[in-house]
C-alpha positions in Angstrom: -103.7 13.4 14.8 -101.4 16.2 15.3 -102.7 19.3 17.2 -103.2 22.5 15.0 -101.1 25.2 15.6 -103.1 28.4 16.8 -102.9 31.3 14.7 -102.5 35.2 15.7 -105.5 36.8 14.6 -104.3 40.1 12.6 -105.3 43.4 14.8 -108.3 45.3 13.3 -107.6 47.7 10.7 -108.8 50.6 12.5 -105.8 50.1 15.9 -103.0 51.7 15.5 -99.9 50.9 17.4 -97.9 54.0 18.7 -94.2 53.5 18.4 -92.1 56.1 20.1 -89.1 53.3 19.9 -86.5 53.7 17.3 -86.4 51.4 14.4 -83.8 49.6 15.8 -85.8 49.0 18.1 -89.0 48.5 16.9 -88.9 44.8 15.9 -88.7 43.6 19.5 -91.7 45.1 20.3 -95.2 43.4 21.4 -98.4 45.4 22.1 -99.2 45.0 25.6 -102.3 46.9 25.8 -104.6 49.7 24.3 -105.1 53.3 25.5 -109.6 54.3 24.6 -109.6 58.0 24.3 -113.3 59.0 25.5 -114.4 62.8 24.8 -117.2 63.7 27.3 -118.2 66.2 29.8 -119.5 65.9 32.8 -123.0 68.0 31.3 -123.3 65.6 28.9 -122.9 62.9 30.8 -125.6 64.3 33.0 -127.9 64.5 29.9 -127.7 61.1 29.2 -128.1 60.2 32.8 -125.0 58.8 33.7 -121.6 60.7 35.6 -118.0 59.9 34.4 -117.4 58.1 37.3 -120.2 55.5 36.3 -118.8 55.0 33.2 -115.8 54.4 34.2 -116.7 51.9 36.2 -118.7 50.0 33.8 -116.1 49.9 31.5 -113.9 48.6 34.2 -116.6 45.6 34.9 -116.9 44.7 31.2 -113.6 44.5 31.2 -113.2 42.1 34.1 -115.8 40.5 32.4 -114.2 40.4 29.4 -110.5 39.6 30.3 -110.5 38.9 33.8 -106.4 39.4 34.0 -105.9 42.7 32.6 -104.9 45.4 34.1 -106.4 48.7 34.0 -106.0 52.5 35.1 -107.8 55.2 34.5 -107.6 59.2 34.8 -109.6 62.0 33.7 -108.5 64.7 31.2 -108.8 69.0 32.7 -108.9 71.6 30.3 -109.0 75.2 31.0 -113.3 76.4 31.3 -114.6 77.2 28.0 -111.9 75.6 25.8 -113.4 74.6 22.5 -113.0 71.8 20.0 -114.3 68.1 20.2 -113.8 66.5 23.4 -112.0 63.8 22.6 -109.6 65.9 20.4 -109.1 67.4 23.9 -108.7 64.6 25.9 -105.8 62.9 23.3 -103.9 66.6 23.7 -104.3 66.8 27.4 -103.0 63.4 28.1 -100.5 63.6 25.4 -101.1 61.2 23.1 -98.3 61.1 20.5 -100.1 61.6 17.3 -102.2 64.3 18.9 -98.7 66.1 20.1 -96.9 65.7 16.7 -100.0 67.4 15.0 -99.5 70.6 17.4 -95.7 70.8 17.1 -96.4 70.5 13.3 -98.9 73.6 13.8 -96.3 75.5 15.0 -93.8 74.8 12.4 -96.2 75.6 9.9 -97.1 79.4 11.7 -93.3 80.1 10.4 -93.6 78.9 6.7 -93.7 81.3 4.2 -97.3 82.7 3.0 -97.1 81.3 -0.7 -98.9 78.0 -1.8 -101.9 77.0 -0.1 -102.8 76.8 3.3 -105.6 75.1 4.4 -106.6 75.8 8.1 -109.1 73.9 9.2 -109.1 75.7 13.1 -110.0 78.8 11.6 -111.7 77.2 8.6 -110.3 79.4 6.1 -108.2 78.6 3.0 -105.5 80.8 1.9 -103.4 81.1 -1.6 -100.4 82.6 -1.8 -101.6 84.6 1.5 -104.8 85.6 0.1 -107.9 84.6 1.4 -110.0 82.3 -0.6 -114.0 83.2 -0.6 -115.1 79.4 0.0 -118.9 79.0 0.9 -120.0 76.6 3.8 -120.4 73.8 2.2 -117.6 74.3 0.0 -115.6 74.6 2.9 -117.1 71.3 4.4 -116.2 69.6 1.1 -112.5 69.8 1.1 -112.6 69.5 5.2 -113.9 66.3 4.5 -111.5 65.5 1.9 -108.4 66.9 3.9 -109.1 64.8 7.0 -109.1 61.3 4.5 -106.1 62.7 2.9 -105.2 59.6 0.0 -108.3 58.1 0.3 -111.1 57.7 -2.5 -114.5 59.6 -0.8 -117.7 58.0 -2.8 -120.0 60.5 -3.7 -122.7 59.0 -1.6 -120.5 58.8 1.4 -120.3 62.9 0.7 -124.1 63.4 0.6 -124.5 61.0 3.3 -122.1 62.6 5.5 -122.6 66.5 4.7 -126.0 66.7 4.3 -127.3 64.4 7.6 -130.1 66.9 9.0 -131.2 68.0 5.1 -134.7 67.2 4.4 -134.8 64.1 1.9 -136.3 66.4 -0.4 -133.6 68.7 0.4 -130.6 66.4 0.0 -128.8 67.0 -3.0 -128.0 64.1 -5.9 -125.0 62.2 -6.5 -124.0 64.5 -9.4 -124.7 67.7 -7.5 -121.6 66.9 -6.0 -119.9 67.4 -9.0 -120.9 71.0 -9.2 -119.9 71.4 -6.0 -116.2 70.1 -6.3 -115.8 71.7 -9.8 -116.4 75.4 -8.1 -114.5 74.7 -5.1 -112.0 73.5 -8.0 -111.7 76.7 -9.7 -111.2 78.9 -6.2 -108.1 76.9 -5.6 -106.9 78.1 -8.9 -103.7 76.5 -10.4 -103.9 74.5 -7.4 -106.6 72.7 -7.9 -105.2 69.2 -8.8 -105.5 69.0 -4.7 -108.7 67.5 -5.6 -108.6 64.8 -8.0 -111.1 63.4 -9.6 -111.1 58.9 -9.2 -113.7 58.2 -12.5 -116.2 56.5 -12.0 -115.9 56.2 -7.8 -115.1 59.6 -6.5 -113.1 62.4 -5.0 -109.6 62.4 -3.4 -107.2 64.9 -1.6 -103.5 64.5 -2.7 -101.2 66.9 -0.8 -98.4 69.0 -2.6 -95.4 69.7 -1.1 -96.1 73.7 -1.3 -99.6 72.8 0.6 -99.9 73.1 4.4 -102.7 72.0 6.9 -103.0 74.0 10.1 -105.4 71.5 11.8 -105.3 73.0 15.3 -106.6 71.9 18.7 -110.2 71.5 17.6 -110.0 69.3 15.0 -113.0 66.7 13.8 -111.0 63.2 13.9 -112.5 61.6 11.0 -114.5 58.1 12.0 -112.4 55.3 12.2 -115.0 52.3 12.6 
């Protein structure tokens, strides 16, 4: 009986390779290791009774543990005292990770576009049309955040209530078709624009960007959940 050949799992959906190669390029490439981006102080570290240095080293031993021949390295991630945004939004900028950098130099380039169309900046959490400044309420706001940062992708309404009222009081919490009243007058702020919120019967909402639509996302950024 012949011997089976082994098969290369697929990589999990939710790694991503970074390619700085050109396409030329590209094809002769292999991954040869993974890069875990961890956002935390050394205060709350304390809080949960533990230093950085600890966990560092027991992610090092389950790692041995794990894979006794790789190789690892690790190094911590300063920012200036009082920097805000999400940790690990901090961490990917600091040690330059290439999505994190694109998504600054893009930040720029959008400061010198022109003030018509929309502008949706999520640092200062304010919308703009046409330069003016669009009177969204929190959880409006919060809404097309949520939307913005799943750009193409279908949001359930229950994934909405689950994820933008978490510390609501069950009785508090609103229903599946209070959503709809939500998105229809965050729908009629944007104006003509307002196809950047479409409408998936049946299922949900999505964000589709324009091409006259820019997102400032800034340094601060919530990363939406990848697992």
């Amino acid at each position: 009986m012949s011997t089976p050949a082994l098969l290369t799992p697929p990589a999990p959906r939710h790694l991503r390779a970074v390619e700085d190669l050109p396409e030329s390029r590209q094809n002769a490439t292999a991954p040869r290791g993974f890069a875990l981006y961890v956002g935390i102080d050394e205060d709350k570290a304390n809080v949960d009774g533990v230093s950085l240095s600890q966990i560092v080293s027991a992610l090092r031993a389950t790692i041995a543990d794990l894979a006794p021949h790789a190789e690892t390295y690790a190094t911590v991630a300063l920012a200036p005292v009082g920097a805000g945004g999400r940790d690990v939004d901090v961490v990917r900028l600091a040690l330059h990770e290439p999505s994190a950098v694109a998504r600054t130099k893009q930040d720029v380039a959008d400061e010198d576009r022109a003030p018509g169309g929309v502008t949706i900046d999520i640092s200062r959490r304010r919308v703009l049309i046409d330069g003016n400044t669009v009177a969204l309420t929190f959880k409006e706001f919060e809404l097309l955040q949520y939307l913005v940062l799943r750009e193409g992708r279908t949001i359930e309404r229950t994934e909405l209530v689950g994820s933008l009222w978490t510390n609501a009081a069950e009785e508090e919490a609103p229903g599946e078709r209070t959503i709809d009243v939500h998105v229809r007058r965050l729908r009629a702020k944007l104006g003509s624009y307002e196809d950047i919120v479409r409408t998936v019967r049946g299922v949900g909402y999505r964000f589709d960007r324009h091409a006259d639509v820019v997102i400032r996302f800034g340094h601060g950024t919530p990363s939406p959940d990848r697992f």
